[in-house]
C-alpha positions, -999 to +999 in steps of 0.1 A: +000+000+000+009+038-009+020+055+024+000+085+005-036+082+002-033+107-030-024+107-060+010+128-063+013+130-101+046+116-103+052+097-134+082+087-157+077+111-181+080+139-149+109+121-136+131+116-167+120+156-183+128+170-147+160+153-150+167+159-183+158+196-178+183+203-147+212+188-166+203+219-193+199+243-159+235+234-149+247+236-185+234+268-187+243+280-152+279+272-157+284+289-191+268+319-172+294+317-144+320+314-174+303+337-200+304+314-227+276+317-248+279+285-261+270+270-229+240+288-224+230+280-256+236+247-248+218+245-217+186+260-235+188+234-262+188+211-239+156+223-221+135+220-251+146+185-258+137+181-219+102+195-231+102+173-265+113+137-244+085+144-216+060+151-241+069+123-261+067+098-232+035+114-217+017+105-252+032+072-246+012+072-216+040+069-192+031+107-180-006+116-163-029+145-176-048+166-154-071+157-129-072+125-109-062+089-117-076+059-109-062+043-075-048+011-100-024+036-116-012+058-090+025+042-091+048+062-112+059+031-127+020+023-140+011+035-179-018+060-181-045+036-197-064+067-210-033+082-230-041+066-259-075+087-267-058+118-253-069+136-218-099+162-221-081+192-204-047+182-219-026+206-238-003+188-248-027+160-263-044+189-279-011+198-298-008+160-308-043+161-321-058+144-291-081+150-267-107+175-268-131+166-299-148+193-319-184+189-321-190+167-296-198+193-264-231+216-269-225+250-267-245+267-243-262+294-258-279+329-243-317+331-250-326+356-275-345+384-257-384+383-262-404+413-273-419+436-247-390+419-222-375+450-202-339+443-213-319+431-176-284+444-179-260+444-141-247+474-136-205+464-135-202+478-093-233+489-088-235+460-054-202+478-045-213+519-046-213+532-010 
């Protein structure tokens, strides 16, 4: 058993981008301390492979999109079983073309206003005046 009773988030795809991404923080770091602009340069490539890898592995399913996961898959260890289809809220499965699917949600609509309806508009700070 978990000796938390939450689900933390951590994943594979966290651990192996938040390692990959410090490498490129110290690479960067140390051609600050030594001015070399090839360093930095360095170091900030090396961030967005950070970004590209974990992106990579969370459509892989070895990361977790937002919310909550099922108690089965709360070891960082487990595959996301709902990767595959893409996570609702998810940007990055958006960007892979995953995810959210247009046409599917209604839009909620306003009513058009009847005739011989007094038009009700809120007066922005009028509960505030004193």
């Amino acid at each position: 058993m978990s000796a938390h009773q939450y689900d933390h988030g951590h994943t594979v795809a966290g651990w192996v981008g938040t390692g990959i991404a410090s490498v490129g923080a110290g690479v960067a770091g140390l051609g600050v301390c030594t001015v070399s602009g090839v360093l930095i340069a360095g170091g900030l490539a090396i961030g967005v492979v950070s970004l590209l890898v974990t992106w990579a592995l969370h459509l892989a399913g070895w990361g977790k999109g937002p919310g909550v996961r099922p108690r089965a898959e709360w070891g960082w260890r487990v595959r996301d079983s709902a990767a595959p289809g893409g996570h609702e809220e998810c940007l990055g499965c958006r960007l892979a073309g995953r995810g959210r699917r247009r046409g599917t949600g209604a839009v909620p609509i306003m009513p058009a206003q009847r005739e011989g309806e007094p038009e009700t508009v809120a007066a922005v700070g009028a509960d505030s005046a004193r």
